[in-house]
C-alpha positions, 0 to 999 in steps of 0.5 A: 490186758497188757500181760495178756498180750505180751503172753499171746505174742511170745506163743504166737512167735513159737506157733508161727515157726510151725505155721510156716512150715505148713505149706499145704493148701487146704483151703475148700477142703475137708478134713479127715481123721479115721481113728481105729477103736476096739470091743475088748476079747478074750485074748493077751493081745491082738495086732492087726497088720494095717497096710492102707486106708482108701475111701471111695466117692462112687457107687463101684466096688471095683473103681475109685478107691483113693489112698489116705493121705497121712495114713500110718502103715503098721501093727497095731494091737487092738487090745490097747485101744478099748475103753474109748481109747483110740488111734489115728490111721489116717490124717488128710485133707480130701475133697468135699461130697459124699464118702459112699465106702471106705476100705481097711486094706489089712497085710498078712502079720496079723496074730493073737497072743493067747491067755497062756501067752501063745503068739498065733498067726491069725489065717485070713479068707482068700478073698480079704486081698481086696481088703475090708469094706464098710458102707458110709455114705456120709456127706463132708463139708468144706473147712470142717473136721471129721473123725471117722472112728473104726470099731473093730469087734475082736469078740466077733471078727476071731473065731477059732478054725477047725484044728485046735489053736488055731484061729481065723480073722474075719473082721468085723468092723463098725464105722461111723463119723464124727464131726469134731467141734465147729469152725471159725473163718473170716478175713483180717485187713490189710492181709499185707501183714501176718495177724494172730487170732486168738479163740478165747473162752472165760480165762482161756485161749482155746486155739489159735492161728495165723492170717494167710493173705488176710484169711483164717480157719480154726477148726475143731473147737468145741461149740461155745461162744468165744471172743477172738483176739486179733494181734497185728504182727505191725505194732502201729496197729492196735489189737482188735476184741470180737466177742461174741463169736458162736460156734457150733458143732459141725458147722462153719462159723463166718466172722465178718471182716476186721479192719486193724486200724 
């Protein structure tokens, strides 16, 4: 145990200078990862010009759209991002409630590169401006991770115009969210003092945090049945064992209180 602890405190030393960094408060919130994926073409490569991301609480086309925290504006070639590969667009923390749409707000750099090695600027509809927008309507909890993935079908959404060689975008694009793994909550007293939480499962530490005022959030950990390790950052307290501590996928796991004595 002793080797176990002198290890956990040195990563909780390293963890603990990127913790604090994080100034953020996220606590009631959601969080929200929206990952673009992709059905393979038949084409080299296709890169699409992602300019914006918004999702929408109401039942307006026209009002409510609110920009994605986190989001990474650029190029992306869907071609590389088939075979369950993915990549994230977007990482924030929203508000709780029901996400009724969201919207892919794509610029005009959008083009394929053909099997002969032709780069062809994609034409895009007048009315894509507004950009592209998919129906949700799907309810995000407080202090659980989501994964809202955005299947672009190449095969569907390229179709050749009406001269030869040339090549219309109009996406087609199937949305649907994912809660990723569960969440384990609770309070470390006294909260004057930093306290690590290790999640432990059998010989291994699956993540682990940091008390903020004597509160702590892991998220996004796979469902199981775990032993939380709490090491005082006050030697003269003793480390505390709570096993048995069960998550499950998508939902939020309160742990009662812990006392360091």
């Amino acid at each position: 145990m002793k080797n176990l602890l002198a290890g956990t405190m040195a990563m909780a030393g390293i963890l603990w200078l990127s913790a604090c960094s994080k100034n953020e408060d996220t606590s009631g919130k959601s969080h929200l990862q929206v990952a673009l994926t992709d059905g393979p073409g038949d084409f080299k490569a296709v890169y699409i010009d992602v300019q914006d991301v918004n999702i929408n609480y109401t039942d307006s086309d026209d009002d409510g759209w609110q920009s994605l925290a986190g989001f990474r504006k650029g190029r992306y070639n869907l071609l590389t991002l088939v075979n369950d590969k993915d990549t994230v667009l977007a990482d924030a923390y929203i508000n709780t409630g029901t996400i009724k749409e969201i919207r892919l707000v794509l610029g005009d750099d959008n083009y394929v590169v053909t099997n002969d090695g032709d780069s062809i600027l994609l034409q895009t509809p007048s009315g894509q401006s507004s950009g592209v927008k998919l129906k949700l309507n799907s309810t995000v909890s407080a202090d659980v991770l989501y994964k809202l993935v955005l299947d672009f079908d190449v095969a569907k959404s390229i179709h050749e115009a009406g001269a030869a060689g040339k090549y219309m975008l109009k996406p087609v694009i199937r949305g649907f969210m994912q809660a990723q793994g569960g969440t384990i909550k609770g309070v470390v007293a006294p909260d004057s003092i930093t306290t690590a939480i290790l999640a432990i499962n059998g010989a291994d530490t699956v993540a682990s945090t940091y008390t903020d005022h004597g509160n702590y959030l892991i998220k996004g950990i796979d469902a199981g049945t775990y032993a939380l390790h709490f090491i005082p950052s006050d030697t003269t307290l003793s480390t505390m064992i709570k096993e048995g501590v069960t998550v499950s996928l998508g939902q939020v796991t309160a742990v009662d209180t812990v006392r360091l004595k």
